[in-house]
mmCIF file of the C-alpha atoms, coordinates in Angstrom:
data_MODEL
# 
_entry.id   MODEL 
# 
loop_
_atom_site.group_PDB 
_atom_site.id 
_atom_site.type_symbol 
_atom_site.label_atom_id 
_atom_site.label_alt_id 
_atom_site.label_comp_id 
_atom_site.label_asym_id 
_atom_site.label_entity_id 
_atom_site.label_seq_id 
_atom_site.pdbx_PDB_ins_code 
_atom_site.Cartn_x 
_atom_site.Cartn_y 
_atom_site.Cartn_z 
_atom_site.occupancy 
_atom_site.B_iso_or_equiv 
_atom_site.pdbx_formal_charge 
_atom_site.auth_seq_id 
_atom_site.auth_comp_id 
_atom_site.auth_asym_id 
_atom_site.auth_atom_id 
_atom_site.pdbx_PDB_model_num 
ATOM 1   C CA . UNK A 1 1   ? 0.000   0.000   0.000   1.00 0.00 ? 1   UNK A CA 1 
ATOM 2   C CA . UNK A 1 2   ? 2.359   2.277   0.820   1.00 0.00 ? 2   UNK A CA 1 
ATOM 3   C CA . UNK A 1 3   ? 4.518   1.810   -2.624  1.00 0.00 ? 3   UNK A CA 1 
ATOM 4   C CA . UNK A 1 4   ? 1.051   2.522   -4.769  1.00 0.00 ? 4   UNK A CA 1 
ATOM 5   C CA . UNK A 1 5   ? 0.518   5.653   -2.287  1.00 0.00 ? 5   UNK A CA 1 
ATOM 6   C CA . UNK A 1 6   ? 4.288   6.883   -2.699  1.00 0.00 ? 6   UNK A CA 1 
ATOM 7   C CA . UNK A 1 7   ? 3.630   6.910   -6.492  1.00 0.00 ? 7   UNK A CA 1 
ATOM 8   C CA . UNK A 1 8   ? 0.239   9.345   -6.385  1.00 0.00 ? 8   UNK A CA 1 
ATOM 9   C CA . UNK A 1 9   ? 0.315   13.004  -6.707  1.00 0.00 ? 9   UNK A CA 1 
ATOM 10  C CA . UNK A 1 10  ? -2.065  14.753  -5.900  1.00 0.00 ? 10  UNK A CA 1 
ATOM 11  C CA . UNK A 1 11  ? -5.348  14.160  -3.347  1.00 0.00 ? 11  UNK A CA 1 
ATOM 12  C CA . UNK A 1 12  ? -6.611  10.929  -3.025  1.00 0.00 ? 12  UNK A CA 1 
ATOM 13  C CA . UNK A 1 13  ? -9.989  10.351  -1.781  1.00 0.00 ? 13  UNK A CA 1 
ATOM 14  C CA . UNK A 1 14  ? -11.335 7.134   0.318   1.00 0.00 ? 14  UNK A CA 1 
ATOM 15  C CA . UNK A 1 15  ? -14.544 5.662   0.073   1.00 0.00 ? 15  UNK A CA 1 
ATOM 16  C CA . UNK A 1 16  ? -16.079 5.591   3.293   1.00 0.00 ? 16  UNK A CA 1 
ATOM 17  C CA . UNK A 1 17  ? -19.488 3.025   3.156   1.00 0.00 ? 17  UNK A CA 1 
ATOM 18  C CA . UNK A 1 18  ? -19.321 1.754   7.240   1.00 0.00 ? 18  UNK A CA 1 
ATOM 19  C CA . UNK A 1 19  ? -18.495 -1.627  5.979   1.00 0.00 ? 19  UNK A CA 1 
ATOM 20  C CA . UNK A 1 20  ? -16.057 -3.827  8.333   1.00 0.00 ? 20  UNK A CA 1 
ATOM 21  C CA . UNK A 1 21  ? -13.946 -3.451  4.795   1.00 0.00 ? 21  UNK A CA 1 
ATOM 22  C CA . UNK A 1 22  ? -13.750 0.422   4.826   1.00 0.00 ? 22  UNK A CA 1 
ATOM 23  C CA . UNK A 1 23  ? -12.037 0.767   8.056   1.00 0.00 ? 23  UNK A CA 1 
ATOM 24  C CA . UNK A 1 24  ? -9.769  -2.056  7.441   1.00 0.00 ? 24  UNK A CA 1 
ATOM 25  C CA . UNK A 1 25  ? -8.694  0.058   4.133   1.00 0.00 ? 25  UNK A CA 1 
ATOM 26  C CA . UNK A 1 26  ? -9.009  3.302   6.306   1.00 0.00 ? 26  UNK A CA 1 
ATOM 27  C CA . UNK A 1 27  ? -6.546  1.757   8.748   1.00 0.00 ? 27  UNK A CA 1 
ATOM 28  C CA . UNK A 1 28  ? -4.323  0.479   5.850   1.00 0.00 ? 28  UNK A CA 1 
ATOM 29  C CA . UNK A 1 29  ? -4.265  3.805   4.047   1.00 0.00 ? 29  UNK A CA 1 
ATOM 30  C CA . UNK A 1 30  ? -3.770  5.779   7.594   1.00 0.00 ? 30  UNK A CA 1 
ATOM 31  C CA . UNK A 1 31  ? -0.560  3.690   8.367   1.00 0.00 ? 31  UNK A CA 1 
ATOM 32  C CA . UNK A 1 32  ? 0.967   3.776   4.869   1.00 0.00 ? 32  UNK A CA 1 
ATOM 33  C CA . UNK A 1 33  ? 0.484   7.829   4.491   1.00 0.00 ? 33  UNK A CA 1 
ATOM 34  C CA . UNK A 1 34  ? 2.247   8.256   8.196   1.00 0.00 ? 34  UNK A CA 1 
ATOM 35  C CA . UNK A 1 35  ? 5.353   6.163   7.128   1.00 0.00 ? 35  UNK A CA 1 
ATOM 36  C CA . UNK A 1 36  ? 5.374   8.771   3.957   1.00 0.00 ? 36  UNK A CA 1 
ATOM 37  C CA . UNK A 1 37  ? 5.848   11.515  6.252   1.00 0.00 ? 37  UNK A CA 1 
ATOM 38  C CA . UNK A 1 38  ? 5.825   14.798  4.730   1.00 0.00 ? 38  UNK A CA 1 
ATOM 39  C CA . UNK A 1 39  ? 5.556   13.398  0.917   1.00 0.00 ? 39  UNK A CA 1 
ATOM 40  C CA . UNK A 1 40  ? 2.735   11.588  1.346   1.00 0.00 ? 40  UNK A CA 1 
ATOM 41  C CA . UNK A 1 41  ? -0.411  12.545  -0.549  1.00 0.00 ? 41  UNK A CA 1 
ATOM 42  C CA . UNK A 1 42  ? -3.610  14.433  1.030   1.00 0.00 ? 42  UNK A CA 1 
ATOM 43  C CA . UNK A 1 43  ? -6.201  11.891  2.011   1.00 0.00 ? 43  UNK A CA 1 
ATOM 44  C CA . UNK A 1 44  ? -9.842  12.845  2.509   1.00 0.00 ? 44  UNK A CA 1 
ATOM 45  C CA . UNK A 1 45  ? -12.191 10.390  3.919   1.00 0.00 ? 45  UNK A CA 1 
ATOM 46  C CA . UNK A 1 46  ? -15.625 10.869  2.126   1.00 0.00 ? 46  UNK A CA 1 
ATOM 47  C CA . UNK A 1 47  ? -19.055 9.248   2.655   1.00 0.00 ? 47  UNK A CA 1 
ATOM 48  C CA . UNK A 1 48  ? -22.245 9.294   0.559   1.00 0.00 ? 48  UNK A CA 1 
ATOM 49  C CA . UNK A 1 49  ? -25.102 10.266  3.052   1.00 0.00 ? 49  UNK A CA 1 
ATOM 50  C CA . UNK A 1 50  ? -28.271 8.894   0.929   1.00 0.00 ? 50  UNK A CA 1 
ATOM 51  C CA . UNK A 1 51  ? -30.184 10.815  3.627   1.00 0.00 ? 51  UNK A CA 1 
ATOM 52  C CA . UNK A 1 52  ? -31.605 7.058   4.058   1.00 0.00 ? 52  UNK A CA 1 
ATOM 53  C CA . UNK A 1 53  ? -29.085 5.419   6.527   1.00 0.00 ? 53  UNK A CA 1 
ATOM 54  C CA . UNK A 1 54  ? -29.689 3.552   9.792   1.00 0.00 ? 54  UNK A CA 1 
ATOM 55  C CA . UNK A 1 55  ? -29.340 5.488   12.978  1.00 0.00 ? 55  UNK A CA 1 
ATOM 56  C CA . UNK A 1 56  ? -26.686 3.049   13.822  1.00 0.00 ? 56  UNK A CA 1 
ATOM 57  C CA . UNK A 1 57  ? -25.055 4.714   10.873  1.00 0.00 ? 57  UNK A CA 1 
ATOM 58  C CA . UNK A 1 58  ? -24.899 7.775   12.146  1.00 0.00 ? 58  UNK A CA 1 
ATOM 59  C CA . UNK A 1 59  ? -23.546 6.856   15.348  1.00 0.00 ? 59  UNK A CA 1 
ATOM 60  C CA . UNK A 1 60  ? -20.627 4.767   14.187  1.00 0.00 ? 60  UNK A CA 1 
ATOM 61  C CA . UNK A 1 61  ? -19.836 7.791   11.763  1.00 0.00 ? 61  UNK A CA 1 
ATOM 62  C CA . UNK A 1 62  ? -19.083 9.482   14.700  1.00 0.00 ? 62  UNK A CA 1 
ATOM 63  C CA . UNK A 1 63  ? -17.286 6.352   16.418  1.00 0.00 ? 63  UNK A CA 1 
ATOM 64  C CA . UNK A 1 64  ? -15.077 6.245   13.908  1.00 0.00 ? 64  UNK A CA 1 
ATOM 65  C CA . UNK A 1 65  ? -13.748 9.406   13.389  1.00 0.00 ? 65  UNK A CA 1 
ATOM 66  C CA . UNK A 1 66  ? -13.031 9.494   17.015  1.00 0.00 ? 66  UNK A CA 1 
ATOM 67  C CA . UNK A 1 67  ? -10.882 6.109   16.578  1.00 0.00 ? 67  UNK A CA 1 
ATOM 68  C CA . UNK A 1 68  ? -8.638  6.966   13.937  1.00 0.00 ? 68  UNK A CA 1 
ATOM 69  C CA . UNK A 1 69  ? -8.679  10.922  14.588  1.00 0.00 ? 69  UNK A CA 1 
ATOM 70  C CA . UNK A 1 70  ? -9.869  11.932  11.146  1.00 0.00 ? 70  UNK A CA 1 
ATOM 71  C CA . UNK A 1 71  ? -12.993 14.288  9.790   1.00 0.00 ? 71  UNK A CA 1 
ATOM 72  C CA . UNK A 1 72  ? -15.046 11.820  6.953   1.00 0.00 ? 72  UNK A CA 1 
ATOM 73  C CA . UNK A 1 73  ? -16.762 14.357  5.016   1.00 0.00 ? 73  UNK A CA 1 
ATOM 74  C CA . UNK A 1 74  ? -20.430 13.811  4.058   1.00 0.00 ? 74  UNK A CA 1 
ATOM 75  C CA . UNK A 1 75  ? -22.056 14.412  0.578   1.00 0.00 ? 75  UNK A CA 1 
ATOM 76  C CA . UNK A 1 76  ? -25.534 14.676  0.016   1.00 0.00 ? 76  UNK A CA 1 
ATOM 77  C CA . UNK A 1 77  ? -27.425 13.863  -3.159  1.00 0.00 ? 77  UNK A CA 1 
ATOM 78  C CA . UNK A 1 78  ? -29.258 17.293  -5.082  1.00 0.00 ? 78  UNK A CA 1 
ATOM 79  C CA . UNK A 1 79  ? -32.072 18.248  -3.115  1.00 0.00 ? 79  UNK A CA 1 
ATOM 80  C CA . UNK A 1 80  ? -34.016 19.041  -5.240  1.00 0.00 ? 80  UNK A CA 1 
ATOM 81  C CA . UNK A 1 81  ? -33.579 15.325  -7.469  1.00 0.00 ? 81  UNK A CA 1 
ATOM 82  C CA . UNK A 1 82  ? -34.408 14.084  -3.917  1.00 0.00 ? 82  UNK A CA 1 
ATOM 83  C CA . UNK A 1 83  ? -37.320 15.595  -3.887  1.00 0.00 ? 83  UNK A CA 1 
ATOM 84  C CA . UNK A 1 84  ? -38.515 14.826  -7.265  1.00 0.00 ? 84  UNK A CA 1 
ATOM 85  C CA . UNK A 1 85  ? -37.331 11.123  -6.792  1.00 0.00 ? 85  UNK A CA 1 
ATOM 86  C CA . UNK A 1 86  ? -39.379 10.736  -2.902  1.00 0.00 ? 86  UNK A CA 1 
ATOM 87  C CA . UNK A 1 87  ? -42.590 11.961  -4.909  1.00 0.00 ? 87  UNK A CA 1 
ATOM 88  C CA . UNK A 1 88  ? -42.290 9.624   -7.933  1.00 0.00 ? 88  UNK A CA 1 
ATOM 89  C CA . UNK A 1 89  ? -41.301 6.245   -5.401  1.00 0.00 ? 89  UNK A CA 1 
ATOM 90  C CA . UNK A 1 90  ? -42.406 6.997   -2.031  1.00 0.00 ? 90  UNK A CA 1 
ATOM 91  C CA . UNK A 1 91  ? -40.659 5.216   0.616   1.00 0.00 ? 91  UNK A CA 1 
ATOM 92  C CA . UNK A 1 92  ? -40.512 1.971   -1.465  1.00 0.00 ? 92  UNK A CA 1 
ATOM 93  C CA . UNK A 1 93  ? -40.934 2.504   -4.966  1.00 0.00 ? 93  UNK A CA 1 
ATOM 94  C CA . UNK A 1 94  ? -37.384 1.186   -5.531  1.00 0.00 ? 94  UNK A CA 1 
ATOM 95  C CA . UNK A 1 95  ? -38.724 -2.070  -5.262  1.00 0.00 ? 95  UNK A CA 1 
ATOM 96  C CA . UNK A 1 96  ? -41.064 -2.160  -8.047  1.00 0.00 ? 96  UNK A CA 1 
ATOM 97  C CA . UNK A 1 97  ? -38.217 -2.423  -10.907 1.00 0.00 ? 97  UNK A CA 1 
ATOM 98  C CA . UNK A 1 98  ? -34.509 -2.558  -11.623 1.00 0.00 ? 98  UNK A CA 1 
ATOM 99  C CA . UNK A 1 99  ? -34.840 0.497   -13.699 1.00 0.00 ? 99  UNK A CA 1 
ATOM 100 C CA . UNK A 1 100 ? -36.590 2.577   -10.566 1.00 0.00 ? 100 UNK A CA 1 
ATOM 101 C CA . UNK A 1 101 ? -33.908 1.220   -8.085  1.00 0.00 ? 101 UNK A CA 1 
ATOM 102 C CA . UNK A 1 102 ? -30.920 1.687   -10.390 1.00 0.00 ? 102 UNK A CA 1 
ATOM 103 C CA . UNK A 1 103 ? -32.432 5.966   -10.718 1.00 0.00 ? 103 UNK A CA 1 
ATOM 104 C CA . UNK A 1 104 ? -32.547 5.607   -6.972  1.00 0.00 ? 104 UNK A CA 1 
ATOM 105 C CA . UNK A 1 105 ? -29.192 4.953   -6.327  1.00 0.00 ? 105 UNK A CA 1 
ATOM 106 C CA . UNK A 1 106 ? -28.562 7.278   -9.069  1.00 0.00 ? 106 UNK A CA 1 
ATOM 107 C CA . UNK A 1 107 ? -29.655 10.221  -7.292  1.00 0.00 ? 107 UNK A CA 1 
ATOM 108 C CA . UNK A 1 108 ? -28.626 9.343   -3.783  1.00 0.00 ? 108 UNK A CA 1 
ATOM 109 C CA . UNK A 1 109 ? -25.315 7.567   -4.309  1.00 0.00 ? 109 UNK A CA 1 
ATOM 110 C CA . UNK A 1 110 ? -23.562 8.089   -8.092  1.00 0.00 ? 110 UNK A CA 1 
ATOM 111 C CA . UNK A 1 111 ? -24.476 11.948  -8.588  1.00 0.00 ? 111 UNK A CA 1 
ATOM 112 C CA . UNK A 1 112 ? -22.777 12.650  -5.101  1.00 0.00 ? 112 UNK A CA 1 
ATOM 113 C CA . UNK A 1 113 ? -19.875 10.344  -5.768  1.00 0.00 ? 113 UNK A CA 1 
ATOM 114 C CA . UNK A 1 114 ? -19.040 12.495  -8.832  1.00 0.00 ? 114 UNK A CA 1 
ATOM 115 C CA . UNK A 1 115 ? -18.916 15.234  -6.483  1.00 0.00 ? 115 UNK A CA 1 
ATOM 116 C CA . UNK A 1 116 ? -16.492 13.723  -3.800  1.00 0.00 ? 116 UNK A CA 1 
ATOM 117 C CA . UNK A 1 117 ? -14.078 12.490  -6.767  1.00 0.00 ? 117 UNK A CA 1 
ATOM 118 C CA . UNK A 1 118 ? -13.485 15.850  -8.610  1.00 0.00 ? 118 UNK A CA 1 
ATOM 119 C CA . UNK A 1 119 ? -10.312 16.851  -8.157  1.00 0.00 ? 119 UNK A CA 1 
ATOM 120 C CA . UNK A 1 120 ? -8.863  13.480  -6.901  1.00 0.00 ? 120 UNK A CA 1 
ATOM 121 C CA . UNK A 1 121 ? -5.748  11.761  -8.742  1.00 0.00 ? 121 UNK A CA 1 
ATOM 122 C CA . UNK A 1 122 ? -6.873  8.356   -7.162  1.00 0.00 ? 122 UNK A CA 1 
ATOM 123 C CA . UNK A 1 123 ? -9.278  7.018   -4.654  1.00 0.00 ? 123 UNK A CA 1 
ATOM 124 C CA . UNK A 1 124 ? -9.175  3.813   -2.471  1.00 0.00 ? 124 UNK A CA 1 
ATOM 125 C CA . UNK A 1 125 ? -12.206 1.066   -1.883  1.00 0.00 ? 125 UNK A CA 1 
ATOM 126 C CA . UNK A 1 126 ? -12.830 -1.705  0.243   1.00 0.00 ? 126 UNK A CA 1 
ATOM 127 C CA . UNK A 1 127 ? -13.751 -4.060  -2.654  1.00 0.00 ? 127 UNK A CA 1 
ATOM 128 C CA . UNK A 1 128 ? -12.918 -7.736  -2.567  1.00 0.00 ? 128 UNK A CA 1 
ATOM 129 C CA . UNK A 1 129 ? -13.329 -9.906  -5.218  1.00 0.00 ? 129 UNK A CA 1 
ATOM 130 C CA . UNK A 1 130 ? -14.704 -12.485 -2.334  1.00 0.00 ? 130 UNK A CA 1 
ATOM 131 C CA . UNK A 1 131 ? -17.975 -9.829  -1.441  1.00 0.00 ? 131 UNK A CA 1 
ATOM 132 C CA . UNK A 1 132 ? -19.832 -11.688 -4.652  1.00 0.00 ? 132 UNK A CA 1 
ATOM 133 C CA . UNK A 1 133 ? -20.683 -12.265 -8.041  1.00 0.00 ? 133 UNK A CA 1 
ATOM 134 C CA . UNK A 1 134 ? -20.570 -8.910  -9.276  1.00 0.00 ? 134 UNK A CA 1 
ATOM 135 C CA . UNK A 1 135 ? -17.072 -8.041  -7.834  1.00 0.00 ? 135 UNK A CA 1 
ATOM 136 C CA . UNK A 1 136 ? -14.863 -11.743 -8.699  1.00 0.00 ? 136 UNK A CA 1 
ATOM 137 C CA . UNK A 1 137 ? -13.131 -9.568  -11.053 1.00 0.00 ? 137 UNK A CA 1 
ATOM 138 C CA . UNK A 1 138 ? -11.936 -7.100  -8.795  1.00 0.00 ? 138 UNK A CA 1 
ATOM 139 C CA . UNK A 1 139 ? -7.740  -6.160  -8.604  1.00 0.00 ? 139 UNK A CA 1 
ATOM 140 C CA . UNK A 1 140 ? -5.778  -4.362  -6.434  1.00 0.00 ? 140 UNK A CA 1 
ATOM 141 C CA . UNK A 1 141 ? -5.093  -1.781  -8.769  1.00 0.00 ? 141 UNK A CA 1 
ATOM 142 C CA . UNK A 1 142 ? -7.505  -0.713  -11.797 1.00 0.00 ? 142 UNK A CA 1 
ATOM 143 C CA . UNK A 1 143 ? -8.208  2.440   -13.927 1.00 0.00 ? 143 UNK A CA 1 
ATOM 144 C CA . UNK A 1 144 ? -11.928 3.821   -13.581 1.00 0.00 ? 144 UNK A CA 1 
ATOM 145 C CA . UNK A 1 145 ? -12.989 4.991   -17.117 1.00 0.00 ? 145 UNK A CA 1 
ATOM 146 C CA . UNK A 1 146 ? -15.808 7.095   -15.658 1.00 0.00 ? 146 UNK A CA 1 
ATOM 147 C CA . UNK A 1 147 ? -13.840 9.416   -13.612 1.00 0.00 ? 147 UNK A CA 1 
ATOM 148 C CA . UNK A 1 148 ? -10.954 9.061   -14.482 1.00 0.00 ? 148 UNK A CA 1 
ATOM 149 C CA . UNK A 1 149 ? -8.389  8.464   -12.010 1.00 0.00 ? 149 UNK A CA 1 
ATOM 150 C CA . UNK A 1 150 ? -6.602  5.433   -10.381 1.00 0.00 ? 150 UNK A CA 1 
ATOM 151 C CA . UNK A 1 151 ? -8.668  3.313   -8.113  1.00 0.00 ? 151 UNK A CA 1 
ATOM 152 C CA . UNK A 1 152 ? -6.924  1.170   -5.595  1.00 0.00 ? 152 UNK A CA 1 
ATOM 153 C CA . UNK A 1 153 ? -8.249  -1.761  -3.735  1.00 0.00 ? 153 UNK A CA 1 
ATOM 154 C CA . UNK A 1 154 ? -6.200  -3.219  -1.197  1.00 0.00 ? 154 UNK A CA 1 
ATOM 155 C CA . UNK A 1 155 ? -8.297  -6.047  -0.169  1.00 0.00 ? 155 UNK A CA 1 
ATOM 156 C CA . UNK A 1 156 ? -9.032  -7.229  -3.913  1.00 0.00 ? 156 UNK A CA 1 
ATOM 157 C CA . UNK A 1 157 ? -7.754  -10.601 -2.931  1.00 0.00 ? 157 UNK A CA 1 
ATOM 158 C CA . UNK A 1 158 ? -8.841  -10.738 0.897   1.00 0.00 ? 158 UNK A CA 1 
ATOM 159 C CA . UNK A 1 159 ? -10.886 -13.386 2.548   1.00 0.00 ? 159 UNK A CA 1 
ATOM 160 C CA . UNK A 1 160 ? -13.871 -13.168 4.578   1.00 0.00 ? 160 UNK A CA 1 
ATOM 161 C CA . UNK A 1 161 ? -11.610 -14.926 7.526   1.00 0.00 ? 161 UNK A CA 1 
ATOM 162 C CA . UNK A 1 162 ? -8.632  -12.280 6.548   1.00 0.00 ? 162 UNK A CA 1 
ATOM 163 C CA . UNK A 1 163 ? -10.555 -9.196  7.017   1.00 0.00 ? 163 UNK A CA 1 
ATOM 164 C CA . UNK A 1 164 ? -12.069 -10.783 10.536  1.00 0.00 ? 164 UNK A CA 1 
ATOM 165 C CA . UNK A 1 165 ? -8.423  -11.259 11.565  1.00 0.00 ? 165 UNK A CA 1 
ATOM 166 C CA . UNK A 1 166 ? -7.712  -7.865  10.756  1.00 0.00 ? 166 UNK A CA 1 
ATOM 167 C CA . UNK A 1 167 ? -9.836  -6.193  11.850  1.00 0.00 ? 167 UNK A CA 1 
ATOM 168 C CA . UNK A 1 168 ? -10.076 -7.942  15.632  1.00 0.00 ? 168 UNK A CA 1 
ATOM 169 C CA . UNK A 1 169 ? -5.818  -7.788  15.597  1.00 0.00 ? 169 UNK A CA 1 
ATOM 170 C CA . UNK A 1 170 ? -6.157  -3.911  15.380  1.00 0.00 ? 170 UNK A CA 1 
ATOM 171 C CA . UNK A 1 171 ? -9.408  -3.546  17.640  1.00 0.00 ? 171 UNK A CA 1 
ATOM 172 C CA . UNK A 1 172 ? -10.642 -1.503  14.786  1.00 0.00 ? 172 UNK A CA 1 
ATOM 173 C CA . UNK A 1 173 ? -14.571 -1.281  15.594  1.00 0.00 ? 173 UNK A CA 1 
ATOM 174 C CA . UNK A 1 174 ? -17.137 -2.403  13.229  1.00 0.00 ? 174 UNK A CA 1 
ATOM 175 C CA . UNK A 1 175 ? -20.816 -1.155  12.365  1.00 0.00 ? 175 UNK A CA 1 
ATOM 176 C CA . UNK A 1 176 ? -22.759 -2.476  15.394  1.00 0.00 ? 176 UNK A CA 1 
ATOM 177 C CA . UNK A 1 177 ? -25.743 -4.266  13.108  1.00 0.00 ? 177 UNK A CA 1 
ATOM 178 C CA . UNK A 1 178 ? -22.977 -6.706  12.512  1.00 0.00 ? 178 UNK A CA 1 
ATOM 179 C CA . UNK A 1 179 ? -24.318 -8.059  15.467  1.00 0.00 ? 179 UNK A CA 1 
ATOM 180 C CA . UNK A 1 180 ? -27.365 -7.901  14.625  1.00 0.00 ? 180 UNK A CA 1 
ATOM 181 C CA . UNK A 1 181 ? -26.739 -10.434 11.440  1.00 0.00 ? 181 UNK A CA 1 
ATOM 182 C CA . UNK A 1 182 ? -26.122 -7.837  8.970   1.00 0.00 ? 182 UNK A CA 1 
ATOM 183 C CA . UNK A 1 183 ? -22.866 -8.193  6.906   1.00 0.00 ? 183 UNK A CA 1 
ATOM 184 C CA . UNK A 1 184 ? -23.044 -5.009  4.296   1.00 0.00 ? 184 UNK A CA 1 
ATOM 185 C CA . UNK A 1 185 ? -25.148 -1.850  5.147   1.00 0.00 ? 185 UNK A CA 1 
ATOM 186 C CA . UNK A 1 186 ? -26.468 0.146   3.279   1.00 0.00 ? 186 UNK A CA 1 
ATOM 187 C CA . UNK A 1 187 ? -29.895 2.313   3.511   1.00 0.00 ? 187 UNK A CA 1 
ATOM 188 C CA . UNK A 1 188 ? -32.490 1.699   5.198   1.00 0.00 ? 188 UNK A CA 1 
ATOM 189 C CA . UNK A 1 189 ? -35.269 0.407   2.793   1.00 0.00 ? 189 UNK A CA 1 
ATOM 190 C CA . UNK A 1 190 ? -32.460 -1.764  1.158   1.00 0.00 ? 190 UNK A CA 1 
ATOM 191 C CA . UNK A 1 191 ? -30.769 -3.905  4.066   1.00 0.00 ? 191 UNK A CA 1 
ATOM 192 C CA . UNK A 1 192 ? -31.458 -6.702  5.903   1.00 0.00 ? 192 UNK A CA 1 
ATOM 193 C CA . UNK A 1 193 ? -29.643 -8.967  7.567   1.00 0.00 ? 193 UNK A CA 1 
ATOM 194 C CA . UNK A 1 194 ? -28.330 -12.057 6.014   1.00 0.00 ? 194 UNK A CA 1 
ATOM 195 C CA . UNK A 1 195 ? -28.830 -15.616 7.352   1.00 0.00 ? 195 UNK A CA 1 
ATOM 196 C CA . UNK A 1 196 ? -25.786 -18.609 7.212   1.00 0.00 ? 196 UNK A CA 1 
ATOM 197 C CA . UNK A 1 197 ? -25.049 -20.064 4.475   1.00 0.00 ? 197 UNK A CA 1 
ATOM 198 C CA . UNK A 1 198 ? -25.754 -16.435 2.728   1.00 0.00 ? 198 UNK A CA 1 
ATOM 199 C CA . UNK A 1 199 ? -23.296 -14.439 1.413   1.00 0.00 ? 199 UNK A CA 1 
ATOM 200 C CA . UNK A 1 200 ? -22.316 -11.054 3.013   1.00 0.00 ? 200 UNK A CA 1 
ATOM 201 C CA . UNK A 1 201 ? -24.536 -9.007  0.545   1.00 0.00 ? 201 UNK A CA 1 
ATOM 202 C CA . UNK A 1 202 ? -27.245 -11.289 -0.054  1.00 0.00 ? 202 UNK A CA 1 
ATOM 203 C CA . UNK A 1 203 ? -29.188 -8.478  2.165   1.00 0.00 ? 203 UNK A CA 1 
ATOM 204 C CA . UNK A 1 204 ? -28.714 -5.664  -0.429  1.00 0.00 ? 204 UNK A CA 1 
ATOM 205 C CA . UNK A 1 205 ? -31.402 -5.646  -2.516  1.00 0.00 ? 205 UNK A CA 1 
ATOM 206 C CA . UNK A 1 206 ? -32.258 -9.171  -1.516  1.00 0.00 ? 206 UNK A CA 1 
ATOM 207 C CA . UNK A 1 207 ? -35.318 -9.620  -4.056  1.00 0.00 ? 207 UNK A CA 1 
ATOM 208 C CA . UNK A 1 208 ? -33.300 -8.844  -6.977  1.00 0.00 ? 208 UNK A CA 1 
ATOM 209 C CA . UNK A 1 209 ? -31.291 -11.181 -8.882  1.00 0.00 ? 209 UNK A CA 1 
ATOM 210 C CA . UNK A 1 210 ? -27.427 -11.636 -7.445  1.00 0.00 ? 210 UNK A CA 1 
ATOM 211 C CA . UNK A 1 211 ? -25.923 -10.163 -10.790 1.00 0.00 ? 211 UNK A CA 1 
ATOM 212 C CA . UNK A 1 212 ? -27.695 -7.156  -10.535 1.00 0.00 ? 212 UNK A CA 1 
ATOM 213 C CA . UNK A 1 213 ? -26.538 -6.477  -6.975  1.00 0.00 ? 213 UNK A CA 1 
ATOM 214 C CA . UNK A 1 214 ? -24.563 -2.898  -7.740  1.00 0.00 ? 214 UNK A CA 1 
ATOM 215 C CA . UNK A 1 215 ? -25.262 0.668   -7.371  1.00 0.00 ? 215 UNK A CA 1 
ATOM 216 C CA . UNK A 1 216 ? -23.379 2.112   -10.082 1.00 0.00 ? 216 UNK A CA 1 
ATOM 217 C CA . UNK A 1 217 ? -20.434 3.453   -7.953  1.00 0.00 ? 217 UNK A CA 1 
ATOM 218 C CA . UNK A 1 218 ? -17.977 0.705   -9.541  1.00 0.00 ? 218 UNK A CA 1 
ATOM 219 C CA . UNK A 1 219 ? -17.400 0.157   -13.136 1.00 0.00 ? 219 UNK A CA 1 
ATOM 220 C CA . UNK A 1 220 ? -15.027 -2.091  -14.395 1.00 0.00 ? 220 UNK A CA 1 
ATOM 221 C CA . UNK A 1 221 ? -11.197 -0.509  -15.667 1.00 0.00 ? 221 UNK A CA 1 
ATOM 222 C CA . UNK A 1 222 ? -8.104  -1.957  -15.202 1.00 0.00 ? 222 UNK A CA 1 
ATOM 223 C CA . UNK A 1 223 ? -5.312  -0.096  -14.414 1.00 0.00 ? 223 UNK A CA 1 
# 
């Protein structure tokens, strides 16, 4: 990690989503940049508030910007889109189609992310190629088309039982409806939690089909 750092210039940005992956890649990307010292890149820590998180959300935001001593800066999706999109789906419109839930995380997740990425020379994710279907593909290092810049996923090639480990070794804390049986969180009308035998985002967007299990936020690009 901190090789690929060393090489960036200019401001990298880090995708904050309160998954037990993000602060295992927050943690990673906090220790590399300190052994850079003074010629290490800026690092902002962003997060996409879809105005639709848990209330557990909200409190581990604040949890863990107190562990690792960092601001994570929230965008919102256009007011006004919001506004436009509540009236056309109500609280679960989303449901009814693939084409309604894709505009939904359109509006509340992809139009903000464009936001929190201008500027940036490279930005860093928690993907793993082990999360599911969608993401086997996933490398370390890859080259998003979209918005141009490097994107950099340092646990690509982790394990479920890896990023446990990790995450316990460090005493990093994790979203509390972990607990509860949830295993990737996202907004409210959207997340459940996921029984054994599942896999850790079977509760996103459960009734769909597992190959349609994305928001838009990651298109394929190899570096």
């Amino acid at each position: 990690m901190q090789n690929i750092l060393d090489k960036i210039r200019g401001r990298i940005a880090l995708a904050f989503s309160y998954q037990a992956e993000d602060v295992a890649a927050l943690h990673l990307s906090l220790e590399a940049l300190a052994a850079l010292g003074d010629s290490a890149p800026l690092l902002e820590v962003f997060t996409l508030d879809t105005r639709k998180l848990f209330s557990e959300t909200e409190k581990y935001h604040a949890e863990v910007e107190a562990f690792f001593h960092v601001g994570i800066t929230k965008y919102y999706p256009d007011g006004a889109e919001t506004k436009k999109l509540e009236a056309e789906l109500g609280e679960w419109g989303m449901r009814e189609s693939l084409e309604k839930r894709y505009e939904c995380c359109r509006v509340r997740k992809v139009a903000p992310l464009g936001k929190a990425l201008a500027g940036k020379s490279a930005w860093v994710t928690g993907l793993r190629a082990a999360q599911s279907v969608t993401r086997s593909a996933v490398q370390a290092l890859e080259y998003d088309e979209k918005y141009r810049l490097l994107k950099i996923n340092p646990l690509a090639a982790w394990s479920d039982a890896e990023l446990a480990e990790y995450v316990t070794a460090y005493r990093i804390p994790v979203h509390p409806l972990y607990a509860q049986g949830f295993k990737s969180i996202g907004c409210v009308p959207c997340t459940r939690a996921v029984t054994e035998g599942e896999d850790i985002r079977a509760g996103r967007w459960w009734w769909e089909n597992p190959e349609h299990k994305e928001c838009g936020l990651h298109l394929r690009g190899k570096a």
